[in-house]
C-alpha positions as CSV (number, residue, x, y, z in Angstrom):
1,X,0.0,0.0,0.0
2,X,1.2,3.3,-1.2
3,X,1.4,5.5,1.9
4,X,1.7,9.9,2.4
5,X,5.3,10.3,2.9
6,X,4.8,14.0,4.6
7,X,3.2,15.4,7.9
8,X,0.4,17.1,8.0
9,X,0.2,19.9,10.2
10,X,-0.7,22.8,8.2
11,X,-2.2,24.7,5.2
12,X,1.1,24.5,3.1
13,X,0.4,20.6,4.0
14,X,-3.1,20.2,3.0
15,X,-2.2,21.9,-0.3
16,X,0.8,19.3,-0.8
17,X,-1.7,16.4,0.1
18,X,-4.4,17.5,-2.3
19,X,-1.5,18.0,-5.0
20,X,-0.2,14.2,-4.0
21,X,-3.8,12.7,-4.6
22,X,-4.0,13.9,-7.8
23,X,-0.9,14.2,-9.1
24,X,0.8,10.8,-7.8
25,X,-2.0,8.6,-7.0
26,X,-3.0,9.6,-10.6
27,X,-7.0,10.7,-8.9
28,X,-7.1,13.0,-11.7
29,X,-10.9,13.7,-11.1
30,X,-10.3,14.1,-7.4
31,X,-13.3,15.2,-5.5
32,X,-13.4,15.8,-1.8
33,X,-17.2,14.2,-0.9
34,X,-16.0,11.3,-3.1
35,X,-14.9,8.5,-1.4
36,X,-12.3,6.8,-2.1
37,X,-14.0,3.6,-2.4
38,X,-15.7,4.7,-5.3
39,X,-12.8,5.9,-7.5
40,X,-12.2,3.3,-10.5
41,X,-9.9,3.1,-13.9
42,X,-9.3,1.3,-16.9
43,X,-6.6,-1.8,-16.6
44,X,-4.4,-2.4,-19.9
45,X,-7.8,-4.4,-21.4
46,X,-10.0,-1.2,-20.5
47,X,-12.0,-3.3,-17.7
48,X,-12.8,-1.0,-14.9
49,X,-11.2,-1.7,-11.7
50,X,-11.3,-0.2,-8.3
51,X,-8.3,2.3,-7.9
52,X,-8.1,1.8,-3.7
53,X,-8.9,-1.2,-1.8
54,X,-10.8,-0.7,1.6
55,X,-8.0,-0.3,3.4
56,X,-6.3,2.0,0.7
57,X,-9.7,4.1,1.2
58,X,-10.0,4.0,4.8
59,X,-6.4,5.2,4.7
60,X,-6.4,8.4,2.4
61,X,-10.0,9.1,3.9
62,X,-8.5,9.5,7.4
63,X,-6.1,12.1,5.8
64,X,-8.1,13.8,4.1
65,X,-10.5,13.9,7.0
66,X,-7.6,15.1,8.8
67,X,-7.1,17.9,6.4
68,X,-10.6,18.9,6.3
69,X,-9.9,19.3,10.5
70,X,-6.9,21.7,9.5
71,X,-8.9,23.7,6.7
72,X,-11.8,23.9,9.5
73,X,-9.3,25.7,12.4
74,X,-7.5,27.9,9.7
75,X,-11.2,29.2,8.4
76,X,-10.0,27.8,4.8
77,X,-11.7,26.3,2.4
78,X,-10.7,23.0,1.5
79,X,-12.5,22.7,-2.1
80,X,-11.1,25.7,-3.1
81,X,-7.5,24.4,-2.1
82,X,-8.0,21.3,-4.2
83,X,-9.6,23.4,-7.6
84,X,-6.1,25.3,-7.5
85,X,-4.2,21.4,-8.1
């Protein structure tokens, strides 16, 4: 399982998680009131697959829900953070 290298303990690091979703998991339709669960792709035979397991999900949804916490004490708005990605 492919885990968040960084801390999170800011704004500066809610901006670099948001920018890791998309950019190195590849979640290039990222949505913050999607879970994670429910992000698919195409395999090499264009047969949808899921993109996270459950525990991938339940992983990246406790960050994020983390991140939402930091956005929530800094009065910032974490969907605009993720439409400037």
């Amino acid at each position: 399982m492919k885990t968040y290298p960084y801390s999170l303990q800011n704004l500066s690091d809610v901006e670099q998680l948001l920018t890791y979703i998309i950019k190195e998991l590849g979640v290039k339709a990222f949505h913050p009131d999607t879970a994670f669960t429910d992000y698919v792709h195409r395999d090499e035979n264009g047969t949808e697959i899921y993109t996270f397991s459950a525990q991938e999900a339940e992983y990246w949804e406790g960050l994020l829900g983390a991140a939402f916490g930091i956005c929530h004490a800094e009065k910032a708005n974490l969907y605009e953070l993720a439409m400037d990605v």
